[in-house]
C-alpha positions in Angstrom: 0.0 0.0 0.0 1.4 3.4 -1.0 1.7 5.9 1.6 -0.7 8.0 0.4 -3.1 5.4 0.2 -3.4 6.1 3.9 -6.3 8.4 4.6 -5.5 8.8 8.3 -2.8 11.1 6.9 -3.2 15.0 5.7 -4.9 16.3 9.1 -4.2 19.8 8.4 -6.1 21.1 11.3 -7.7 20.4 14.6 -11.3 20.2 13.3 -9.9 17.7 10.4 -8.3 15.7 13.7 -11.1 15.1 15.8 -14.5 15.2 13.8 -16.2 11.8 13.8 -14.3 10.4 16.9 -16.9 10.4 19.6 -18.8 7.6 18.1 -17.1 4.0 17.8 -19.7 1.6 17.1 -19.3 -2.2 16.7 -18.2 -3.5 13.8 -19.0 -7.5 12.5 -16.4 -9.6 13.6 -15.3 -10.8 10.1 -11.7 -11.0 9.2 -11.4 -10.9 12.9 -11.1 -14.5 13.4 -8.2 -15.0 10.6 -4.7 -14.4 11.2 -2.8 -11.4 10.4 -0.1 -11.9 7.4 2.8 -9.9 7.0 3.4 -11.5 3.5 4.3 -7.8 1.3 4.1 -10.0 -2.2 1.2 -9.3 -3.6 -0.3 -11.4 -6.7 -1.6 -10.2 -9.5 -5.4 -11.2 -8.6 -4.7 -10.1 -4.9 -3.8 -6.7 -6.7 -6.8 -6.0 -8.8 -9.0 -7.2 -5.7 -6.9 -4.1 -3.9 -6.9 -1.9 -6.8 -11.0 -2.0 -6.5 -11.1 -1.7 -2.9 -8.9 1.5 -3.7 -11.5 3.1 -6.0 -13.9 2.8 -3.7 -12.0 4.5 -1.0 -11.3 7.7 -3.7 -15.1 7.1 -4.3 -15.9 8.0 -0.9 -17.1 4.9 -0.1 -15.6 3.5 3.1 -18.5 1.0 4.1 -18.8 -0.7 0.9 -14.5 -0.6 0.2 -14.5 -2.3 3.8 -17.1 -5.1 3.0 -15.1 -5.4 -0.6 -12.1 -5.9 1.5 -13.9 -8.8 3.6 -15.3 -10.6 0.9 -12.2 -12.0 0.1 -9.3 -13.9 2.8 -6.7 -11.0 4.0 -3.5 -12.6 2.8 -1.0 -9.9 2.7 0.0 -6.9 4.9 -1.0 -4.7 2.4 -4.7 -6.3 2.8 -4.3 -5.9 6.8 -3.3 -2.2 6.9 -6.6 -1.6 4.4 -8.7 -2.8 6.9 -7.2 -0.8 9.9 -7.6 1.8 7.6 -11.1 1.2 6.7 -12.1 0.4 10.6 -11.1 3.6 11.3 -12.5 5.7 8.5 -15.9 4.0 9.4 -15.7 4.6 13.1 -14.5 1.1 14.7 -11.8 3.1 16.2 -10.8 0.5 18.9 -11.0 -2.4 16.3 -8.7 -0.2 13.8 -6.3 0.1 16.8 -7.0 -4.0 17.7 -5.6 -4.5 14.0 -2.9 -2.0 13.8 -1.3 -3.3 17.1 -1.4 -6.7 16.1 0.5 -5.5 12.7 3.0 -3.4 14.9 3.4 -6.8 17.2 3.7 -9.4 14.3 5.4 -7.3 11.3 7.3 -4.1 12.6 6.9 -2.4 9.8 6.8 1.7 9.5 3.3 1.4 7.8 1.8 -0.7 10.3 3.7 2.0 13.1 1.9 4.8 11.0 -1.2 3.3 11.2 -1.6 2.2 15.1 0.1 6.3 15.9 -2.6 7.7 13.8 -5.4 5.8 15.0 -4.2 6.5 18.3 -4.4 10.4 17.4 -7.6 10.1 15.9 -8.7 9.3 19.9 -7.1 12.0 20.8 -4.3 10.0 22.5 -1.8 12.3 21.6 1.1 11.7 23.8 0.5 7.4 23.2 0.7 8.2 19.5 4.0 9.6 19.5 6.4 7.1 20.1 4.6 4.9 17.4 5.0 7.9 14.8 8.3 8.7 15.7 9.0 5.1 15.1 7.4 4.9 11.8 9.5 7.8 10.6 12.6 6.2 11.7 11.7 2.9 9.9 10.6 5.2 7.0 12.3 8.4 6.6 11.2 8.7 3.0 7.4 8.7 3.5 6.2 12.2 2.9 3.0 11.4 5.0 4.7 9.7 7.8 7.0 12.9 8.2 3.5 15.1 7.5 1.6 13.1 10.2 5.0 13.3 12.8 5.2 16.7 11.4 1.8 17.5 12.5 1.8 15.4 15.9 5.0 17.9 17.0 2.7 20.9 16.5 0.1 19.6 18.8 2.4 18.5 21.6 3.8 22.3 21.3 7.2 21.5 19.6 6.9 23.7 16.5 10.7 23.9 16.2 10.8 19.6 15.7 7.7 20.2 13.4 9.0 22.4 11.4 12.1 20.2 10.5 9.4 17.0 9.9 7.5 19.5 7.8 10.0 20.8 5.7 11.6 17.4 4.8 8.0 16.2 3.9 7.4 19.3 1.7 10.4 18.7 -0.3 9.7 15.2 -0.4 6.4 15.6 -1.8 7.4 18.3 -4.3 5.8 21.1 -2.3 2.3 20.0 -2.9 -0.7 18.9 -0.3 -1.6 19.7 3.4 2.1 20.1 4.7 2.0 23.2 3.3 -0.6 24.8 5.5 1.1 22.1 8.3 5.1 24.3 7.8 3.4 27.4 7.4 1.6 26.8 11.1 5.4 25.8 12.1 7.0 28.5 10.9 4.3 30.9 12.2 4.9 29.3 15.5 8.7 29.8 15.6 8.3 33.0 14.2 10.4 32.1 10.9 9.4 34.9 8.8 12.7 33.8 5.9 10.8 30.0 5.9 7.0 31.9 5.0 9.2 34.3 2.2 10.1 30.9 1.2 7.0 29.2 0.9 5.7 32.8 -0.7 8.4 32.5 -3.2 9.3 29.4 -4.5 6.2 27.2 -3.5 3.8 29.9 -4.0 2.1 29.8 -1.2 -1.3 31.4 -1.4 -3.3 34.3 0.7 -6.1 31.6 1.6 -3.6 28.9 2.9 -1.5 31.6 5.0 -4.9 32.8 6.3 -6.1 28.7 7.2 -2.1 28.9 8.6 -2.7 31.5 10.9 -5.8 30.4 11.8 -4.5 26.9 13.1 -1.7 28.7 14.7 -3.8 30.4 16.7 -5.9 27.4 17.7 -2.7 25.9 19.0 -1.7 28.8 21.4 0.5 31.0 19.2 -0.2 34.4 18.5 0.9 35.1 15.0 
């Protein structure tokens, strides 16, 4: 699975972070009783099976890409992350976590790190999700959204400085484009790095109505800008 497959990721501002977290109803037990795989070679069948449950994610269709997902054995990591995904997207928050900690236990890998600190944050269990983003950074250091989501953790434990490093390494790695820039801007605001907003002015082009939404998260977060 990509990283940007992962739509935990690109929480640009408190609102974004906690909206649709209160509720965590029961989902069916399904894949629940199967074993988690950490297998990362996919087939070509297993690939169009994910390629449609994909589609229907960028559909806006959680529920039905989450019953897609079921109707078929889980037989790859790839298929396991989906559904922690999926959980959570659908509001089976402690079932998303259920999954992602048995993926962190079994396969220590940065994705399945990513996806247990971000469901984690998603309850609002900030200073428990830390550790398991900082991780997944470490064990992916290339993943624009893992250093976005890190990036964006740092800001709301009140280390702007950190954030801003996170951010600026995911900007660059994701060619300036998406959330982070709103994410760096809040950073820089924070840390009062006027030379890092001429830069995002000047050679990312950096817009008046995402220095506005900027400003307005870094106010939400205590700074006064």
């Amino acid at each position: 699975m990509p990283p940007s497959r992962f739509r935990l990721a690109c929480l640009i501002g408190l609102n974004a972070l906690f909206a649709g977290c209160a509720a965590t109803p029961e989902a069916p037990p399904g894949a629940d009783r199967q074993r988690v795989s950490c297998m990362t070679e996919i087939q070509p069948e297993m690939q169009v099976h994910l390629d449609l449950v994909d589609a229907m994610i960028d559909r806006g269709k959680p529920y039905a890409a989450l019953a897609q997902l079921e109707s078929k054995r889980l037989s790859t990591e790839d298929h396991w992350l989906r559904r922690g995904q999926l959980l959570a997207m659908t509001g089976h928050l402690s079932q998303a976590e259920h999954t992602f900690r048995q993926l962190v236990d079994q396969c220590h890998s940065g994705r399945s790190y990513h996806g247990l600190g971000m469901t984690l944050l998603k309850q609002s269990r900030l200073e428990e999700a830390l550790p398991y983003l900082e991780k997944a950074r470490v064990l992916a250091p290339a993943s624009a959204d893992v250093r976005n989501d890190y990036g964006y953790a740092l800001l709301l434990a009140h280390r702007p400085y950190e954030a801003a490093t996170e951010l600026r390494t995911a900007l660059e790695l994701n060619s300036g484009k998406g959330p982070v820039r709103q994410n760096l801007a809040t950073a820089y605001m924070l840390t009062q790095n006027q030379a890092g907003l001429d830069l995002l002015r000047d050679r990312y082009h950096f817009g008046v109505d995402e220095y506005a939404y900027a400003r307005k998260l870094a106010r939400e977060l205590g700074g006064q800008p």
